[in-house]
mmCIF file as Biopython writes it, N, C-alpha, C and O atoms, coordinates in Angstrom:
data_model
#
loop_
_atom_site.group_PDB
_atom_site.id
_atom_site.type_symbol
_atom_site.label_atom_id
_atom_site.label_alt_id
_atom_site.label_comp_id
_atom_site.label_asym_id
_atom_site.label_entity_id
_atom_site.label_seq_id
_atom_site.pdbx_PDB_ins_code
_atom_site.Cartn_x
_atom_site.Cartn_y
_atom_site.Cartn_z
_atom_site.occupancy
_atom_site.B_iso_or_equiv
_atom_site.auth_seq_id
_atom_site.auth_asym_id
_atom_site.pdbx_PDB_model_num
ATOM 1   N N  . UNK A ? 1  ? 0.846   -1.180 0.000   1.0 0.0 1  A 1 
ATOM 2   C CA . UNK A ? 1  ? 0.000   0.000  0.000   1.0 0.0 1  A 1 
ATOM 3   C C  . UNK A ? 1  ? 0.889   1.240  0.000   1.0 0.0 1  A 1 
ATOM 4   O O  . UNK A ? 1  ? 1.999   1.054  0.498   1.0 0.0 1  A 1 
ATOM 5   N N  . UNK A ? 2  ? 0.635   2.452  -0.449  1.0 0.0 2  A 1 
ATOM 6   C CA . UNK A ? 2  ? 1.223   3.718  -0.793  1.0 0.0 2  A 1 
ATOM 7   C C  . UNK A ? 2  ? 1.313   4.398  0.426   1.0 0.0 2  A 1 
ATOM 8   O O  . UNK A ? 2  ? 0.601   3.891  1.294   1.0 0.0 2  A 1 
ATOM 9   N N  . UNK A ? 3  ? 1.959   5.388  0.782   1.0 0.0 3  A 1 
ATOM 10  C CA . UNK A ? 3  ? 1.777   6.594  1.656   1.0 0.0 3  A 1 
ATOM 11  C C  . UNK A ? 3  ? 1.916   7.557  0.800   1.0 0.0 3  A 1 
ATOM 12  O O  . UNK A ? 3  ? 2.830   8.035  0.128   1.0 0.0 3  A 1 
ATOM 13  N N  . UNK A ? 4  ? -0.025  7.873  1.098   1.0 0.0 4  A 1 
ATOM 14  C CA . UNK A ? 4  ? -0.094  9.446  0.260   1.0 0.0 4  A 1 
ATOM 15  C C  . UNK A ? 4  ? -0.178  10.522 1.268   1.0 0.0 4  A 1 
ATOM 16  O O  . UNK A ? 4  ? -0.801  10.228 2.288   1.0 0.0 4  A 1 
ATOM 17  N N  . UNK A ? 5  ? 0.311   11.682 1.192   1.0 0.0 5  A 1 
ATOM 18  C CA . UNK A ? 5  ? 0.228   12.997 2.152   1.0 0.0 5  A 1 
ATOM 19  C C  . UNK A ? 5  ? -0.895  13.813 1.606   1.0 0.0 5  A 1 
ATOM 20  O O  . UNK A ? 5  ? -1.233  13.769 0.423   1.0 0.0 5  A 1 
ATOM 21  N N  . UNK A ? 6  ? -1.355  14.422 2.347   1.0 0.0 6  A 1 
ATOM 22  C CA . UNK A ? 6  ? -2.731  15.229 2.451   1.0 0.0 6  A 1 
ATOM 23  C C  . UNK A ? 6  ? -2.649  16.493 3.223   1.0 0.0 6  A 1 
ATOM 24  O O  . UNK A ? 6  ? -1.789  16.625 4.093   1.0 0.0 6  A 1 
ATOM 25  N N  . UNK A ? 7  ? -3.481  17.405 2.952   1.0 0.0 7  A 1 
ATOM 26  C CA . UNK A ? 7  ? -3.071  18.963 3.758   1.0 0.0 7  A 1 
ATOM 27  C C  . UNK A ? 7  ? -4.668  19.099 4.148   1.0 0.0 7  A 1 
ATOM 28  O O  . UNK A ? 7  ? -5.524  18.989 3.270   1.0 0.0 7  A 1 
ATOM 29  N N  . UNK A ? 8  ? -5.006  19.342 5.511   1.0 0.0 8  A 1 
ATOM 30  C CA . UNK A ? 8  ? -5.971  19.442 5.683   1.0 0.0 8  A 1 
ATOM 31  C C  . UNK A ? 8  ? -6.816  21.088 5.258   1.0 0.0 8  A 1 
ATOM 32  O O  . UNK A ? 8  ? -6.196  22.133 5.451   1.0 0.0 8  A 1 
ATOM 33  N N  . UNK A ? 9  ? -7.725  21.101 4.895   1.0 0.0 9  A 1 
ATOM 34  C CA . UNK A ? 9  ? -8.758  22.378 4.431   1.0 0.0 9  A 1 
ATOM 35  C C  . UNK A ? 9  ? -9.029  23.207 5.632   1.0 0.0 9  A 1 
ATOM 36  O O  . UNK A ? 9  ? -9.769  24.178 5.480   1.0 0.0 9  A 1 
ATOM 37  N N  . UNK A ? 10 ? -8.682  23.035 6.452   1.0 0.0 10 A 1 
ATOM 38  C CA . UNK A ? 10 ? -9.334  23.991 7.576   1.0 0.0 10 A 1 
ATOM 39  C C  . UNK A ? 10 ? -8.411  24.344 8.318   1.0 0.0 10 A 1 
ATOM 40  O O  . UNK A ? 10 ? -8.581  25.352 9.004   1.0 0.0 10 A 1 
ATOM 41  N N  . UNK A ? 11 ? -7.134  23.591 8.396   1.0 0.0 11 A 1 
ATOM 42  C CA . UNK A ? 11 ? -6.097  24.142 9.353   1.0 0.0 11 A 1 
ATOM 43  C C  . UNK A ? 11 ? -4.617  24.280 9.137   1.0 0.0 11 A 1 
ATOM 44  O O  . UNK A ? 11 ? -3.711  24.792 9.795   1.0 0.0 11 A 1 
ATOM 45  N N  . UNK A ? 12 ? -4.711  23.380 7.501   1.0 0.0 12 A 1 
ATOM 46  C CA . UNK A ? 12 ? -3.596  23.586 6.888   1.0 0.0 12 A 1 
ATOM 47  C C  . UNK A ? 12 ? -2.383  22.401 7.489   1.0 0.0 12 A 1 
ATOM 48  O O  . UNK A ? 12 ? -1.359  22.203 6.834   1.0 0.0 12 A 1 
ATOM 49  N N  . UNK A ? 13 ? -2.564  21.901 8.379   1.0 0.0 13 A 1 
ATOM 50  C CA . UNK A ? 13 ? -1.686  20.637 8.784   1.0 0.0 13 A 1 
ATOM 51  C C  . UNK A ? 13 ? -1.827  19.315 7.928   1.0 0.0 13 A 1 
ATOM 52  O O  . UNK A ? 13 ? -2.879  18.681 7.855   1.0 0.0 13 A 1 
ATOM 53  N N  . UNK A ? 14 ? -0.397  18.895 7.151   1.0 0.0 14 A 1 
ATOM 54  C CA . UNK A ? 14 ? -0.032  18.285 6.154   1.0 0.0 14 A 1 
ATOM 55  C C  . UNK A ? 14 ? 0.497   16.605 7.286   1.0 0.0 14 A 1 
ATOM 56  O O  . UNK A ? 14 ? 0.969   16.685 8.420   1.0 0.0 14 A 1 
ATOM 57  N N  . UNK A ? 15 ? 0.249   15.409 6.601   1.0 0.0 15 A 1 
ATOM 58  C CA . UNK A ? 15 ? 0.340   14.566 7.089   1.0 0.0 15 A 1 
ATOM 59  C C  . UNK A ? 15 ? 0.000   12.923 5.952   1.0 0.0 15 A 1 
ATOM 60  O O  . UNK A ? 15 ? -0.638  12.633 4.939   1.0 0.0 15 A 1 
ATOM 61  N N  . UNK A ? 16 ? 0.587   12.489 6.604   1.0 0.0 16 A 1 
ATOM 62  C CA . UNK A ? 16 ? 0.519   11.187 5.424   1.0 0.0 16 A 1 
ATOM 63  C C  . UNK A ? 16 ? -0.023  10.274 5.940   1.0 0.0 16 A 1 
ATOM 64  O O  . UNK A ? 16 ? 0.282   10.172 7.128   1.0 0.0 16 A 1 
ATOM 65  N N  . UNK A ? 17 ? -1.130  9.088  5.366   1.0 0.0 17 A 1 
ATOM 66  C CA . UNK A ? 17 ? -1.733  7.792  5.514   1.0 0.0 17 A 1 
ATOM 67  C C  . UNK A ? 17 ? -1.620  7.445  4.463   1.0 0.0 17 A 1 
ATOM 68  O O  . UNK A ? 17 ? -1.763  7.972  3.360   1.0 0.0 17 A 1 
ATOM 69  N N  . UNK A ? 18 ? -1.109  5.686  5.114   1.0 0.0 18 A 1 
ATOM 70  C CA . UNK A ? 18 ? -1.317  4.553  4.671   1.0 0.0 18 A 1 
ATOM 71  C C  . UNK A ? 18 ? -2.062  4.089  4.271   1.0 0.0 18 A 1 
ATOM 72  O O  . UNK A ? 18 ? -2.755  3.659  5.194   1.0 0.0 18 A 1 
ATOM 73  N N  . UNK A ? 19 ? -2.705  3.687  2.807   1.0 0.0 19 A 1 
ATOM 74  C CA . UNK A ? 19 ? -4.122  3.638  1.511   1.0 0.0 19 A 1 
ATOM 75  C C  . UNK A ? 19 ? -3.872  2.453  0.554   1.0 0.0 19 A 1 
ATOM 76  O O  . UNK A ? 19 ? -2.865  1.916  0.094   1.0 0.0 19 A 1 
ATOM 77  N N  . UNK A ? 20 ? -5.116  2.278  0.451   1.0 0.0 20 A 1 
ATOM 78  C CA . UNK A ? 20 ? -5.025  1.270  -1.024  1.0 0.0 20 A 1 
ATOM 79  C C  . UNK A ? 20 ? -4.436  2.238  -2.110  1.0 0.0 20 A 1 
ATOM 80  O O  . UNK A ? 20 ? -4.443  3.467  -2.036  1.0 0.0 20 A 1 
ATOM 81  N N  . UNK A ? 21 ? -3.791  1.279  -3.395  1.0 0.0 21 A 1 
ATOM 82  C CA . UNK A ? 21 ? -4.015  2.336  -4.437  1.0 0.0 21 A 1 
ATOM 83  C C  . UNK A ? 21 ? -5.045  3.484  -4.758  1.0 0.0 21 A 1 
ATOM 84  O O  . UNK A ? 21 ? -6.115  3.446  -4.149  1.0 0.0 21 A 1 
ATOM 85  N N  . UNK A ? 22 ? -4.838  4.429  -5.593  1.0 0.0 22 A 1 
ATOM 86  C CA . UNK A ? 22 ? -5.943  5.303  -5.619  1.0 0.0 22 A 1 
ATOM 87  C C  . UNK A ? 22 ? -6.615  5.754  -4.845  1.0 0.0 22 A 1 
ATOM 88  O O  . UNK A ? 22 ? -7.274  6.673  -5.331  1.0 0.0 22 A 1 
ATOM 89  N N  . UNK A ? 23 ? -6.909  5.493  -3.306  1.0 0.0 23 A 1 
ATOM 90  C CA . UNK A ? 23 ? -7.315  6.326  -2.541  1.0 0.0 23 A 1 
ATOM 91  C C  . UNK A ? 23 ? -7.854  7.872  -2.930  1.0 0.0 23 A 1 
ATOM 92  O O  . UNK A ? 23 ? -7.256  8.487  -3.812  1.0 0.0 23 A 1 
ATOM 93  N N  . UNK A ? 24 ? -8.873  8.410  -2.321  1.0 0.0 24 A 1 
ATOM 94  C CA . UNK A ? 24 ? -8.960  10.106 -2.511  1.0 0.0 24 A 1 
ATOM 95  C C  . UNK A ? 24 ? -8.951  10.342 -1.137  1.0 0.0 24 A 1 
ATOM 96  O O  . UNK A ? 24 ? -9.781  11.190 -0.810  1.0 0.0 24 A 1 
ATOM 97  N N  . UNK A ? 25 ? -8.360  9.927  -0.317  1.0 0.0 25 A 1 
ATOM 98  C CA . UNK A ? 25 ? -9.278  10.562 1.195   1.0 0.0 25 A 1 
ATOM 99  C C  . UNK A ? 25 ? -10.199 11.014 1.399   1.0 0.0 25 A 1 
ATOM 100 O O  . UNK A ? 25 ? -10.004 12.080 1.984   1.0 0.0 25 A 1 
ATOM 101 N N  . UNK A ? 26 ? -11.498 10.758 1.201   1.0 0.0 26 A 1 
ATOM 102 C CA . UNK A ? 26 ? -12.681 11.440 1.368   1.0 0.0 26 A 1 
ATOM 103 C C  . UNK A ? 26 ? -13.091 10.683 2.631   1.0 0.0 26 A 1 
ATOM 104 O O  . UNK A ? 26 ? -13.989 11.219 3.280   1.0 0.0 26 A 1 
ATOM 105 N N  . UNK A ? 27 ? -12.614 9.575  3.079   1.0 0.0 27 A 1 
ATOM 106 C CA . UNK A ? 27 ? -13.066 8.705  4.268   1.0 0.0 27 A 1 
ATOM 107 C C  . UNK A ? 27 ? -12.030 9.418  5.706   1.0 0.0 27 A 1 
ATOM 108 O O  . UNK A ? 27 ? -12.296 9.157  6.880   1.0 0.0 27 A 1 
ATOM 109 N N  . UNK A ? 28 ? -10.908 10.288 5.295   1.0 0.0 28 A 1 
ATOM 110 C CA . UNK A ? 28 ? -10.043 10.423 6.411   1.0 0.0 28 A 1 
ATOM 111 C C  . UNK A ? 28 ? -10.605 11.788 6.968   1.0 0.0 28 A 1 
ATOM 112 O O  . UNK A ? 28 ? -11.483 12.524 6.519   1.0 0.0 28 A 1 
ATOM 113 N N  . UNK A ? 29 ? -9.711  11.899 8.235   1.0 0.0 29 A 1 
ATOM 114 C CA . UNK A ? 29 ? -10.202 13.161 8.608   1.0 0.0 29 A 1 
ATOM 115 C C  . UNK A ? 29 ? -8.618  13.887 9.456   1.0 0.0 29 A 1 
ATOM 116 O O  . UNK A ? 29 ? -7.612  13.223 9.706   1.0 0.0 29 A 1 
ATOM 117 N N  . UNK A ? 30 ? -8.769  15.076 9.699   1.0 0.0 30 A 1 
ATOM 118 C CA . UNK A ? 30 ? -7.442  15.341 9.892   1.0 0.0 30 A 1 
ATOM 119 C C  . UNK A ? 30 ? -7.023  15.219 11.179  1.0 0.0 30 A 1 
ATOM 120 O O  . UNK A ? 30 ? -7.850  15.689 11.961  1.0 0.0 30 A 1 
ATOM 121 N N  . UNK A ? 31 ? -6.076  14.777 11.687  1.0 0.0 31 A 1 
ATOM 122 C CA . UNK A ? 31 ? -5.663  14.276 12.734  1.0 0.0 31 A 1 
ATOM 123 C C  . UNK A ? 31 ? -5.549  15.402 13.945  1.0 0.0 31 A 1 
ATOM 124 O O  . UNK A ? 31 ? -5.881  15.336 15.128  1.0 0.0 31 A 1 
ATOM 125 N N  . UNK A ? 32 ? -5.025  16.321 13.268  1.0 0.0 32 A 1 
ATOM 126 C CA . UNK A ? 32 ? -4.732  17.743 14.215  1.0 0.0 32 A 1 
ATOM 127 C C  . UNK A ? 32 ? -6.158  18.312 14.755  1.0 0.0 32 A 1 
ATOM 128 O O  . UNK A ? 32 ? -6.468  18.464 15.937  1.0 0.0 32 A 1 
ATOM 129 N N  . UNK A ? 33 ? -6.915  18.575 13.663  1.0 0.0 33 A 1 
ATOM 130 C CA . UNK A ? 33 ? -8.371  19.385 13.899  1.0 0.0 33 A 1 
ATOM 131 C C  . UNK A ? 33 ? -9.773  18.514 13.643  1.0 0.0 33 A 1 
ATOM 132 O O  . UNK A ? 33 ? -10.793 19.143 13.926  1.0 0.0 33 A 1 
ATOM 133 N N  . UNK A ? 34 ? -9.958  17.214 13.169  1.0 0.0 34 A 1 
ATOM 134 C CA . UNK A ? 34 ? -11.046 16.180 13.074  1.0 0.0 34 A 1 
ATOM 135 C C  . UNK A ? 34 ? -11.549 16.708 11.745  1.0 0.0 34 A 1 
ATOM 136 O O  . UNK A ? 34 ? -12.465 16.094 11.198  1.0 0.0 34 A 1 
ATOM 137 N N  . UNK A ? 35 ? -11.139 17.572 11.289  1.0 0.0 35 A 1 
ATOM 138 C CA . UNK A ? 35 ? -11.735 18.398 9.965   1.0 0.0 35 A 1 
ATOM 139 C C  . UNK A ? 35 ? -12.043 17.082 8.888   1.0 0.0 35 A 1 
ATOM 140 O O  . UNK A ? 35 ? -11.135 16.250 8.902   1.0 0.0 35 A 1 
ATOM 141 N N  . UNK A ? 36 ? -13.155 16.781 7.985   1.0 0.0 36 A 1 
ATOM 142 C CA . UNK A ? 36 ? -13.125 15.680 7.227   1.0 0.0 36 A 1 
ATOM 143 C C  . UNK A ? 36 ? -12.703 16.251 5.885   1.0 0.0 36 A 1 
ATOM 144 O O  . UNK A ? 36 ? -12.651 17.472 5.733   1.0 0.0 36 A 1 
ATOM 145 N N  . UNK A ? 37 ? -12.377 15.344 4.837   1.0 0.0 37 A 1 
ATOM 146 C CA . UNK A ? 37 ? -12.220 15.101 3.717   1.0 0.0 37 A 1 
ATOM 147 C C  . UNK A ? 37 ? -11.089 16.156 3.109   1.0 0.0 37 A 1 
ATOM 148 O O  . UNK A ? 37 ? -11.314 16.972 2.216   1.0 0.0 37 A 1 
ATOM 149 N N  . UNK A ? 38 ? -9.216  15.864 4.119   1.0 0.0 38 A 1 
ATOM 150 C CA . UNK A ? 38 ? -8.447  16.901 3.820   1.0 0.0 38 A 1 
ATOM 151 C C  . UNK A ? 38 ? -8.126  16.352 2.080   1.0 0.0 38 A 1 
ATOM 152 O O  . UNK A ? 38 ? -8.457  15.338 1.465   1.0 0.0 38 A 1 
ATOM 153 N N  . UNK A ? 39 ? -7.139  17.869 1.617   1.0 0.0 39 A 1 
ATOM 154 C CA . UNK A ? 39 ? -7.137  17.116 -0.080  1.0 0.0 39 A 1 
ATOM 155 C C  . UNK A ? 39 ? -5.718  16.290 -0.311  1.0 0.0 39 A 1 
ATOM 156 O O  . UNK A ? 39 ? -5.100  16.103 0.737   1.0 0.0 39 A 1 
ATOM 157 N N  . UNK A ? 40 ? -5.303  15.937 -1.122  1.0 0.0 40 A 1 
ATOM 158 C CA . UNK A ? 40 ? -4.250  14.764 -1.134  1.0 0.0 40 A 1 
ATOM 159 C C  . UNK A ? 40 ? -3.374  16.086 -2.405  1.0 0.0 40 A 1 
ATOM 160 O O  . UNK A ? 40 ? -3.764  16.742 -3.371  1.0 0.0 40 A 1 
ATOM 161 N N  . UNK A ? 41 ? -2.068  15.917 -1.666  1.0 0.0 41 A 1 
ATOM 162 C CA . UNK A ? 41 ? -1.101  16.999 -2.205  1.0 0.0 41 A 1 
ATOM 163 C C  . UNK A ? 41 ? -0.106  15.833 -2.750  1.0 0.0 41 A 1 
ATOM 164 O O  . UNK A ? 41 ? -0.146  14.661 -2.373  1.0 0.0 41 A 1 
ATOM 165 N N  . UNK A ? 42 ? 0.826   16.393 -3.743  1.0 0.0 42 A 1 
ATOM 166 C CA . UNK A ? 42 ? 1.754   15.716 -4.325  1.0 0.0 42 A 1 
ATOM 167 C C  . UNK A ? 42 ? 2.930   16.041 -3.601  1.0 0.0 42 A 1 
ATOM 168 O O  . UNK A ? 42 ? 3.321   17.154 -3.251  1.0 0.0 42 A 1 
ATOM 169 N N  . UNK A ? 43 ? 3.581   14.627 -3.375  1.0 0.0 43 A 1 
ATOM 170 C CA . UNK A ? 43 ? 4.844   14.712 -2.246  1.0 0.0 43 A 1 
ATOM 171 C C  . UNK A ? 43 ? 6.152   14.245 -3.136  1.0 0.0 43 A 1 
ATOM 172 O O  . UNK A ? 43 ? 6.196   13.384 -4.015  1.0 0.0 43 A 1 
ATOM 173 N N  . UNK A ? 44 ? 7.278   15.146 -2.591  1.0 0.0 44 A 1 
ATOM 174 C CA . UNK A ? 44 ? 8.700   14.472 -2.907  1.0 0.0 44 A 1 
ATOM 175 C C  . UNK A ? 44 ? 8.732   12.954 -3.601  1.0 0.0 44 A 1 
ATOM 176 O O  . UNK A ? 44 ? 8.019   12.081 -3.107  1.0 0.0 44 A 1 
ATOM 177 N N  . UNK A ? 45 ? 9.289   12.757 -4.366  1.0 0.0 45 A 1 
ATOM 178 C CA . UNK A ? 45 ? 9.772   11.079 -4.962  1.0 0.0 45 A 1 
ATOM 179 C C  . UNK A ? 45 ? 10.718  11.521 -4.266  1.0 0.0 45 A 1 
ATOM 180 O O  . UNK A ? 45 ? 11.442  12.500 -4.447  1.0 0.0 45 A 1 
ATOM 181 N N  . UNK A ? 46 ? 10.663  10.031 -2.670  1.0 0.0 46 A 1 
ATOM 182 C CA . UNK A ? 46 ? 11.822  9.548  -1.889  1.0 0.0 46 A 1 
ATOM 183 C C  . UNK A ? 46 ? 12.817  8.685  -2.467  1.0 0.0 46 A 1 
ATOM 184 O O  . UNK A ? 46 ? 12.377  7.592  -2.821  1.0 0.0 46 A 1 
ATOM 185 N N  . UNK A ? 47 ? 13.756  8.841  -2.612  1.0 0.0 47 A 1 
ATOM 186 C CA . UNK A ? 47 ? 14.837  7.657  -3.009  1.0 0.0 47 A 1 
ATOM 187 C C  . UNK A ? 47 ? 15.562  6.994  -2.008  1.0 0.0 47 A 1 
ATOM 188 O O  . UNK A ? 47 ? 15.264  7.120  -0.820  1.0 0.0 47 A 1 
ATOM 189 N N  . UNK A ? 48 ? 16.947  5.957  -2.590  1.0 0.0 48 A 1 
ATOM 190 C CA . UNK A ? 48 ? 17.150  5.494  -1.106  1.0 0.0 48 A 1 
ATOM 191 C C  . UNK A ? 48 ? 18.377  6.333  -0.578  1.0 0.0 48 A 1 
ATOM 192 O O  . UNK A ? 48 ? 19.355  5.642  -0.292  1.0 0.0 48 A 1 
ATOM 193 N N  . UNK A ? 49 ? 18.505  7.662  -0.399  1.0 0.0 49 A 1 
ATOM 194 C CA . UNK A ? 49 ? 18.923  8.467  0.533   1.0 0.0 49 A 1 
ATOM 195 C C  . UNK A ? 49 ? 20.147  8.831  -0.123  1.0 0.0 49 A 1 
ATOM 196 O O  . UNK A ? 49 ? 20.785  9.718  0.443   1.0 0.0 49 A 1 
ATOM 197 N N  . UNK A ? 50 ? 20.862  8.129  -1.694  1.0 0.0 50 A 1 
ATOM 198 C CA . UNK A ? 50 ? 21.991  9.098  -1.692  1.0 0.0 50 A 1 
ATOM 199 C C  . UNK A ? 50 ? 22.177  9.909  -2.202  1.0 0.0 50 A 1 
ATOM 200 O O  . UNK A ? 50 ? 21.272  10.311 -2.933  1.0 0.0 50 A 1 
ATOM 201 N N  . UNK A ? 51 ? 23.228  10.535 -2.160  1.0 0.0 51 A 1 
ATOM 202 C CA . UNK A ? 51 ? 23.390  11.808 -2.964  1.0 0.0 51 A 1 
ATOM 203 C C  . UNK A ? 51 ? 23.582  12.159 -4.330  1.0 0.0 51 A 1 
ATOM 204 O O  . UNK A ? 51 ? 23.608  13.302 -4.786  1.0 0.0 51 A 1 
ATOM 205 N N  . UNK A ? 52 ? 23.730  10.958 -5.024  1.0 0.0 52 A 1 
ATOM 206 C CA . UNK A ? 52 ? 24.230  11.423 -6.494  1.0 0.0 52 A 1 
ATOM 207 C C  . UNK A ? 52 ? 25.808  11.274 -6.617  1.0 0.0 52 A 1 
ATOM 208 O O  . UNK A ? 52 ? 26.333  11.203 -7.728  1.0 0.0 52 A 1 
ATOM 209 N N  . UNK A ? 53 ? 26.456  11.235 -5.589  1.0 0.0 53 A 1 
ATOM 210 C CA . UNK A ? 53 ? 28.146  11.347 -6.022  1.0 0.0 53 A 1 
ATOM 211 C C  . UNK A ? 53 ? 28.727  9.981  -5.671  1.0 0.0 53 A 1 
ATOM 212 O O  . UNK A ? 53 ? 28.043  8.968  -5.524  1.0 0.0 53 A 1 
ATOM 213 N N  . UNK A ? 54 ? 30.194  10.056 -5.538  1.0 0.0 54 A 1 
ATOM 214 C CA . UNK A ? 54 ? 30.592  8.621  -5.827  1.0 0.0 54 A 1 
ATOM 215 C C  . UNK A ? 54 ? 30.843  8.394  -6.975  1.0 0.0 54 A 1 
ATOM 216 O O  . UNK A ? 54 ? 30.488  8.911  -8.034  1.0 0.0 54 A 1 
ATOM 217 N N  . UNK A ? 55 ? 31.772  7.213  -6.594  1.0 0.0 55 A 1 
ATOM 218 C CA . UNK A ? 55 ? 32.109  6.321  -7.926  1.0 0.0 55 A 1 
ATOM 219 C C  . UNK A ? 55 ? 30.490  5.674  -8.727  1.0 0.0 55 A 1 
ATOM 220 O O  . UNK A ? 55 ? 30.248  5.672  -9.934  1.0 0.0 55 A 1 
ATOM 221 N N  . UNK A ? 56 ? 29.733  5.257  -7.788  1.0 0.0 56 A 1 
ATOM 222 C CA . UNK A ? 56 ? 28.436  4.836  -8.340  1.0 0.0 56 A 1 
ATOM 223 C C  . UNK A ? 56 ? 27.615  5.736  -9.144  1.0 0.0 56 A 1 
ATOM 224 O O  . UNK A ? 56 ? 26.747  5.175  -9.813  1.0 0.0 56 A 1 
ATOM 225 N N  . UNK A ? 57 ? 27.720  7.383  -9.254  1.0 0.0 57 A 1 
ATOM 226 C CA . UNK A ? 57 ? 27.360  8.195  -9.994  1.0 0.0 57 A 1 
ATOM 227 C C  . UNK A ? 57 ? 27.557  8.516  -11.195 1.0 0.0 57 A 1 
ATOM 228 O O  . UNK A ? 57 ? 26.955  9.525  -11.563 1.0 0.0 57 A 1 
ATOM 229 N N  . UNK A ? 58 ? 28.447  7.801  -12.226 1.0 0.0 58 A 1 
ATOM 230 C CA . UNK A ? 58 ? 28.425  7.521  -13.622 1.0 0.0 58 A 1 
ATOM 231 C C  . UNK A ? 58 ? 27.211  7.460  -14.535 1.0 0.0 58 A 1 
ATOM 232 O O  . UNK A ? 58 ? 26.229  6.717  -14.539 1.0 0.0 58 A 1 
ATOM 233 N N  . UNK A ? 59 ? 27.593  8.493  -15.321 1.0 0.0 59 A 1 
ATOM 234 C CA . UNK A ? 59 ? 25.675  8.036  -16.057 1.0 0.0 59 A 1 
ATOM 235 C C  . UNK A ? 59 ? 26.240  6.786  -17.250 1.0 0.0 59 A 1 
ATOM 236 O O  . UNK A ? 59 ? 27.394  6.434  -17.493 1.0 0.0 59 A 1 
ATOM 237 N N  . UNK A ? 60 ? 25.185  6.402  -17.730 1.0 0.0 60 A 1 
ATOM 238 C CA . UNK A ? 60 ? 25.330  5.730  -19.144 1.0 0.0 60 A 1 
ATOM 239 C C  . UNK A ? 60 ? 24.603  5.703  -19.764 1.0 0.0 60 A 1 
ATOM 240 O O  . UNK A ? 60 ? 24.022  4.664  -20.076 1.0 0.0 60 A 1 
ATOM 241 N N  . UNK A ? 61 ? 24.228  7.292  -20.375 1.0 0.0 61 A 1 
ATOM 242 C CA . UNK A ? 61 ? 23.410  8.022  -21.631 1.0 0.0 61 A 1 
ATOM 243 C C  . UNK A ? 61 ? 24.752  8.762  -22.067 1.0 0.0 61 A 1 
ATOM 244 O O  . UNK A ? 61 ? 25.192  9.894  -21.865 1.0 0.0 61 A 1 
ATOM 245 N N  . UNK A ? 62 ? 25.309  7.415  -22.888 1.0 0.0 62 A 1 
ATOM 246 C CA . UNK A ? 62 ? 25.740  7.740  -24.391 1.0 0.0 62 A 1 
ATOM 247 C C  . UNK A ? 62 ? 27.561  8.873  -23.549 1.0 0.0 62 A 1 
ATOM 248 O O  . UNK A ? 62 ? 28.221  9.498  -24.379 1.0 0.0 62 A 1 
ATOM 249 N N  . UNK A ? 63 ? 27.995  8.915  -22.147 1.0 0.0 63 A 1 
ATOM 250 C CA . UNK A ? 63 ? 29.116  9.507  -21.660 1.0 0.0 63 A 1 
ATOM 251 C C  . UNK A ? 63 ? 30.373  8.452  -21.145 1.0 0.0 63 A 1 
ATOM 252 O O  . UNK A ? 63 ? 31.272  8.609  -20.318 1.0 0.0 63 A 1 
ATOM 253 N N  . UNK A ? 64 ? 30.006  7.323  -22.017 1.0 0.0 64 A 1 
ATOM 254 C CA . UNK A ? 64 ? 31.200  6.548  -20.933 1.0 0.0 64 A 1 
ATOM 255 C C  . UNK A ? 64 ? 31.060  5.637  -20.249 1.0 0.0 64 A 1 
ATOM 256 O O  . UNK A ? 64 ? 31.955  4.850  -19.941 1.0 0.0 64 A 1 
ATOM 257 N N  . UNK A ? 65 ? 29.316  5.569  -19.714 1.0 0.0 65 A 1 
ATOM 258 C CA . UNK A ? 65 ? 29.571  5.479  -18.050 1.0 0.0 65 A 1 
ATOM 259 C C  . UNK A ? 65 ? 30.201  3.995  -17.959 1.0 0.0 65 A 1 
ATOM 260 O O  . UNK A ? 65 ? 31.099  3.850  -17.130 1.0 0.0 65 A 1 
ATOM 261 N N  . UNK A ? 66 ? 29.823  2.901  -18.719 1.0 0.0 66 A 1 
ATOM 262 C CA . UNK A ? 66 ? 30.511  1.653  -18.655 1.0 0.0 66 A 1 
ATOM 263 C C  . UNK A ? 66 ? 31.487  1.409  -18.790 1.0 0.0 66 A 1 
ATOM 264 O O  . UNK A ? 66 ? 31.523  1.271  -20.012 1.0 0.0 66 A 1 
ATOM 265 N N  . UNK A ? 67 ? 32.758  1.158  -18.326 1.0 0.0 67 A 1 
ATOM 266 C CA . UNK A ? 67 ? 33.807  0.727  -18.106 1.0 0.0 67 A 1 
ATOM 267 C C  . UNK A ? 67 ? 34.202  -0.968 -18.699 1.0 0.0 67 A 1 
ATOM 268 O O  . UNK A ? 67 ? 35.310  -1.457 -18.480 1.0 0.0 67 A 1 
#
């Protein structure tokens, strides 16, 4: 299942639940203020935490990167 983030309509406190695919949150309510049906905002694409540098940072579009 996904973690989608949501910003609630009435108080503005942003927060994420655990959903089937596709979810709309219309069933949640906001945790901070009970406010129902906050809207679902588009969040960061998390990766797994590195930075881009390193020896592992070689591209291979057409620069080399294969050795």
């Amino acid at each position: 299942m996904p973690i989608y983030e949501y910003r609630c309509r009435q108080c503005g406190a942003v927060f994420e639940a655990l959903q089937p695919l596709g979810a709309d949150g219309s069933e949640l309510t906001c945790p901070k203020c009970g406010a129902p049906q906050p809207e679902k905002i588009f969040s960061a694409f998390a990766s797994s935490g590195h930075d881009g540098g390193g020896a592992g940072a070689r591209s291979s579009c057409g620069t080399g990167g294969f050795t």
